[in-house]
C-alpha positions as CSV (number, residue, x, y, z in Angstrom):
1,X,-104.7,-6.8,-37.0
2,X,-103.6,-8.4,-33.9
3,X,-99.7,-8.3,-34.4
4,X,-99.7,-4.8,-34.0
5,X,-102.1,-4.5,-31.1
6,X,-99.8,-4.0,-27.3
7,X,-99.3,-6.4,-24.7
8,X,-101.9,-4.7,-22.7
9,X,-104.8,-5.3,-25.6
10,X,-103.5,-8.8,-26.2
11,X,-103.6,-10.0,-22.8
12,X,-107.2,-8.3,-22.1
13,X,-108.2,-10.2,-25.7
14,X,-106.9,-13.2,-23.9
15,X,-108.7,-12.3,-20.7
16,X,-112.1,-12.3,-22.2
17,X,-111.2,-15.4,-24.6
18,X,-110.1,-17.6,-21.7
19,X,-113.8,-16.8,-19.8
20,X,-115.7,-17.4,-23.3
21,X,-113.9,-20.6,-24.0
22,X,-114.5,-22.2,-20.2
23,X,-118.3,-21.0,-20.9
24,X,-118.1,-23.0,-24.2
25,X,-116.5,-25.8,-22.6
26,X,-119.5,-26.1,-20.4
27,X,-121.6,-26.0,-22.4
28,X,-120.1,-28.6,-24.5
29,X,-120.5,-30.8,-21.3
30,X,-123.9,-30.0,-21.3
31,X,-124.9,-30.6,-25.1
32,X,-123.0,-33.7,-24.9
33,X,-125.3,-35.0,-21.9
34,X,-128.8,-33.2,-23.5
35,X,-128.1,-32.8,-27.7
36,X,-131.6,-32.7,-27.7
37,X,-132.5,-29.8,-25.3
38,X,-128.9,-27.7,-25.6
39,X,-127.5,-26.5,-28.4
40,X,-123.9,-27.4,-29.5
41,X,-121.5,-24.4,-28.4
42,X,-119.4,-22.1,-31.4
43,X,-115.6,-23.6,-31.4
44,X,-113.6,-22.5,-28.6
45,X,-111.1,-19.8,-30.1
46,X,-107.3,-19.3,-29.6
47,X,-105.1,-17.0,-27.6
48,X,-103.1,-14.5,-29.0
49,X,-99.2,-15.2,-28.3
50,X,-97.2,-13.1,-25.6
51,X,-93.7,-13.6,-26.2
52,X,-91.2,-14.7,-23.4
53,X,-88.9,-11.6,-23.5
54,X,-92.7,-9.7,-23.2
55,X,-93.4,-11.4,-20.1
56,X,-89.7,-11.3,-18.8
57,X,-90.1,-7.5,-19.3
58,X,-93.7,-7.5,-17.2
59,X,-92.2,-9.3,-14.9
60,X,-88.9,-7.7,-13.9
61,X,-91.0,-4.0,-14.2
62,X,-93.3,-3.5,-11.1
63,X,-95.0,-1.0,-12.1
64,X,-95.6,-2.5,-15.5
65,X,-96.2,-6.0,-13.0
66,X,-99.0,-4.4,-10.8
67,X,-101.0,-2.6,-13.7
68,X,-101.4,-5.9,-15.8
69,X,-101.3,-8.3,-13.2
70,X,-105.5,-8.7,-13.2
71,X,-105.2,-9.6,-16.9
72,X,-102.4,-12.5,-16.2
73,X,-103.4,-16.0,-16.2
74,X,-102.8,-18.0,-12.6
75,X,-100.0,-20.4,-14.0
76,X,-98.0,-17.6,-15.9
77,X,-97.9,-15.9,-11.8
78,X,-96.8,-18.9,-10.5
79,X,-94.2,-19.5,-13.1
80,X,-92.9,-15.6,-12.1
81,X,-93.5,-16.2,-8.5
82,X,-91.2,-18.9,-9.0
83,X,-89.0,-17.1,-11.2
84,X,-88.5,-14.6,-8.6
85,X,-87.7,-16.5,-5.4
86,X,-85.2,-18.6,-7.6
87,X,-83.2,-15.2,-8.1
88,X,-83.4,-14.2,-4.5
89,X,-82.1,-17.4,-3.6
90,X,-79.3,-17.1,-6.3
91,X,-78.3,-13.9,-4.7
92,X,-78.2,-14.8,-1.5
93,X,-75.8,-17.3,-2.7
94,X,-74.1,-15.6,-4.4
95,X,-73.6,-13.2,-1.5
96,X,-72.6,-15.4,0.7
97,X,-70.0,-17.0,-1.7
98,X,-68.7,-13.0,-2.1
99,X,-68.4,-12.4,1.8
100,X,-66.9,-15.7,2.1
101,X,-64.1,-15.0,-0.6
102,X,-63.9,-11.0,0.8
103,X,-62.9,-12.9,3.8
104,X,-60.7,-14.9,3.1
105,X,-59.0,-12.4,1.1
106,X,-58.7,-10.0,3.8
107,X,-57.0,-12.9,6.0
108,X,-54.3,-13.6,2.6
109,X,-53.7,-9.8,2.8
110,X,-53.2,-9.8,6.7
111,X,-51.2,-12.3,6.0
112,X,-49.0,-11.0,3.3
113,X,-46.2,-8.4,3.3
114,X,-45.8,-5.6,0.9
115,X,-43.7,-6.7,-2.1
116,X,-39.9,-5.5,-1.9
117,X,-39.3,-2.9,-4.9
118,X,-35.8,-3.3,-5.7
119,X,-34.8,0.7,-6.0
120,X,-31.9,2.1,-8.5
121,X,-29.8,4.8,-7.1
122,X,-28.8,7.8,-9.5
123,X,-25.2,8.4,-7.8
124,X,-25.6,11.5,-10.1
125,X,-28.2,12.6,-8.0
126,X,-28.1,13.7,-4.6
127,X,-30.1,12.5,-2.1
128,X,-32.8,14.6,-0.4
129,X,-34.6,13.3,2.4
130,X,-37.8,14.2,3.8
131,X,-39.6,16.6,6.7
132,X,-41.8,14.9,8.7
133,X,-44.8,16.9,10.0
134,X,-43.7,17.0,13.3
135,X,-40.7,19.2,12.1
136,X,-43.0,22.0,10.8
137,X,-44.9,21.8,13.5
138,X,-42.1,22.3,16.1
139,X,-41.1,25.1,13.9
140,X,-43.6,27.3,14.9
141,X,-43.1,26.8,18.7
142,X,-39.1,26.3,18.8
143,X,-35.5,26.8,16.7
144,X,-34.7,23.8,15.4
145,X,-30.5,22.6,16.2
146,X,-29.1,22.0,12.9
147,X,-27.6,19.3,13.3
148,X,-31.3,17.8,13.1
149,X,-31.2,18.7,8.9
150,X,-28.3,15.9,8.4
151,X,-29.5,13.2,5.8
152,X,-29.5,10.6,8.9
153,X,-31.7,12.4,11.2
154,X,-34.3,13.7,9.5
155,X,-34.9,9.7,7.9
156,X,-34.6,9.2,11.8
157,X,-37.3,11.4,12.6
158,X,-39.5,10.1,9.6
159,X,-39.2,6.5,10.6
160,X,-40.0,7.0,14.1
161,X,-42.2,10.2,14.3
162,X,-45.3,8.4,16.0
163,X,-43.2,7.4,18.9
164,X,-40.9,10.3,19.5
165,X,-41.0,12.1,22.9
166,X,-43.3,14.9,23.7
167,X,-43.7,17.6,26.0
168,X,-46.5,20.4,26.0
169,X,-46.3,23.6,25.2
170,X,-48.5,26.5,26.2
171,X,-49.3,29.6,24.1
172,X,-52.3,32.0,23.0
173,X,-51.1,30.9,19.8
174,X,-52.9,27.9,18.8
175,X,-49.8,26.8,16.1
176,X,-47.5,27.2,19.5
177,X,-49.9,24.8,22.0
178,X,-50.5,21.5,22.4
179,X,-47.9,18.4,22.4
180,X,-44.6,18.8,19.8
181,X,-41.8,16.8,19.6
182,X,-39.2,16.9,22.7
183,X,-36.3,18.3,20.7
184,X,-33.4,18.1,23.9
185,X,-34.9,14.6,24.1
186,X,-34.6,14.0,20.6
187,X,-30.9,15.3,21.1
188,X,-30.2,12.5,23.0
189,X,-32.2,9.7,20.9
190,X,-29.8,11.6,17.6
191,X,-26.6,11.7,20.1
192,X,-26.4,14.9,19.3
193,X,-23.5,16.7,21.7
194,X,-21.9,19.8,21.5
195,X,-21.0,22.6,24.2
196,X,-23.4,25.3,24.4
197,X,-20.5,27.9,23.3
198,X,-20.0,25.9,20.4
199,X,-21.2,27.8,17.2
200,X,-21.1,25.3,14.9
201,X,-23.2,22.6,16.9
202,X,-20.8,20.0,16.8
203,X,-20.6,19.7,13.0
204,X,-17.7,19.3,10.7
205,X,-17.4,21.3,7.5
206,X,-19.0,18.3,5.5
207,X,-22.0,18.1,7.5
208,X,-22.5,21.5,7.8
209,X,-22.7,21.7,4.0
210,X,-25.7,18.5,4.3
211,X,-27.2,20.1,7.5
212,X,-27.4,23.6,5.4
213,X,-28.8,22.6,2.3
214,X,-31.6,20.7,4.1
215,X,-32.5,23.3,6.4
216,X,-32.5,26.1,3.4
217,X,-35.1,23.4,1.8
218,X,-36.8,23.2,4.7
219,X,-37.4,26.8,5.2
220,X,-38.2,27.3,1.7
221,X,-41.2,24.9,1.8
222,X,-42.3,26.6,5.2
223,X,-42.8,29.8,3.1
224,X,-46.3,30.4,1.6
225,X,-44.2,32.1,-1.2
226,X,-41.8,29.5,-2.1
227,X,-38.4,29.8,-3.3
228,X,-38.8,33.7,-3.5
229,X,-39.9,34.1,-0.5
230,X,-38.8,36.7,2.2
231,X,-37.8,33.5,4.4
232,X,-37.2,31.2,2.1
233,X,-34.4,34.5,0.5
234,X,-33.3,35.7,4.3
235,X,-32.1,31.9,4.7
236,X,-30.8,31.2,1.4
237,X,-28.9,34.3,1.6
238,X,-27.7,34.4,4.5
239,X,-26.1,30.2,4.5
240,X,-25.1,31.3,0.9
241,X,-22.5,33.6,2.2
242,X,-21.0,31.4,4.7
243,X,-21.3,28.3,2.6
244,X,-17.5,28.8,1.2
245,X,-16.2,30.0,4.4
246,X,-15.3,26.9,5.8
247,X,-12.8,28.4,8.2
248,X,-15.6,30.9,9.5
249,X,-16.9,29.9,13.0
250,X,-19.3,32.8,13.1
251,X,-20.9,30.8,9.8
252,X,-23.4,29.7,12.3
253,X,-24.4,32.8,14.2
254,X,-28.0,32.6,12.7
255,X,-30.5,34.2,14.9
């Protein structure tokens, strides 16, 4: 009958038995001092078993905790009282061990560079370098020289955008105001020379082929269209035709 009654019922049962057996008890101490006048008690009667997981689960639930804690004996609360300040303890520990180690682990990485990754270069693949934000940016306000599209300064630009020069520019346009990059200061950081009559911006055939095929990239991302584009096609097109005109000076008459 009793295994299949719930912890709730057993401990109750248990409840009741304890207060029947201390009355028995003393009344045993009483028969024992007067047999004569007090009648010997009935035997004083077991509990019925609560399991250790059972209480484990009573006393890690606190809502389960505060609905049966009237039917739990004193020493099983002090044993959970116990129980629980030895876990808070623990953590605390353990806390302190983790912010200890975050710690120090923060002052290793401080300390440590990033890993060199050795990279292999595909000499069957040509290199492309990349437009830093302050190009597109300056694109809106500003023609950008061409000579700024060779391989080496655009990896200039990238490696030293944050601390380019600036000056501010005024417009109702919000994409045209604010602080962009200097570009004739940037002229002189890329030594970039050329007379203001000269149409090809100071760049030999070779270049010109590099500067080209960067800015027609360049222009082809700036469109919301992409490749096909009516930017991205006007520029392609047009350095298209003049790409095999090496002799052509009016190859960079591109307004």
């Amino acid at each position: 009958m009793f295994a299949s009654w719930d912890v709730m019922m057993r401990l109750t049962f248990n409840k009741v038995n304890n207060e029947n057996n201390i009355r028995r008890n003393l009344q045993r101490a009483a028969h024992l001092r007067d047999p004569e006048n007090i009648r010997a008690p009935s035997p004083v009667t077991s509990e019925l078993t609560i399991q250790p997981e059972e209480w484990e689960k009573i006393r890690t639930n606190p809502f389960r905790f505060d609905s049966l804690k009237h039917l739990i004996p004193d020493f099983v609360l002090e044993w959970m009282e116990s129980r629980k300040n030895q876990e808070e303890k623990d953590k605390r520990e353990r806390e302190e061990d983790t912010s200890a180690e975050a710690e120090e682990e923060k002052k290793k990485k401080r300390r440590l560079a990033e890993p060199l990754v050795p990279v292999t270069k595909n000499s069957l693949v040509p290199f492309q370098a990349n437009f830093h934000d302050t190009l597109y940016e300056i694109a809106h306000v500003s023609p950008i020289p061409l000579p700024f599209f060779s391989n080496d300064s655009l990896q200039f630009i990238s490696a030293r955008a944050h601390s380019l020069p600036r000056r501010k520019y005024k417009s109702n346009d919000t994409k045209k105001s604010g602080y962009f990059i200097n570009l004739e200061a940037l002229k002189k950081l890329l030594r970039i020379k050329y007379a203001e009559e000269d149409r090809l911006e100071g760049l030999d055939y070779v270049l010109f082929v590099e500067c080209v095929n960067n800015y027609m990239r360049f222009e082809t991302s700036r469109d919301p269209e992409g490749p096909a584009g009516s930017r991205a096609q006007f520029t392609i097109q047009h350095f298209s035709f003049f790409l095999n005109k090496r002799h052509t000076v009016t190859r960079l008459n591109f307004g």
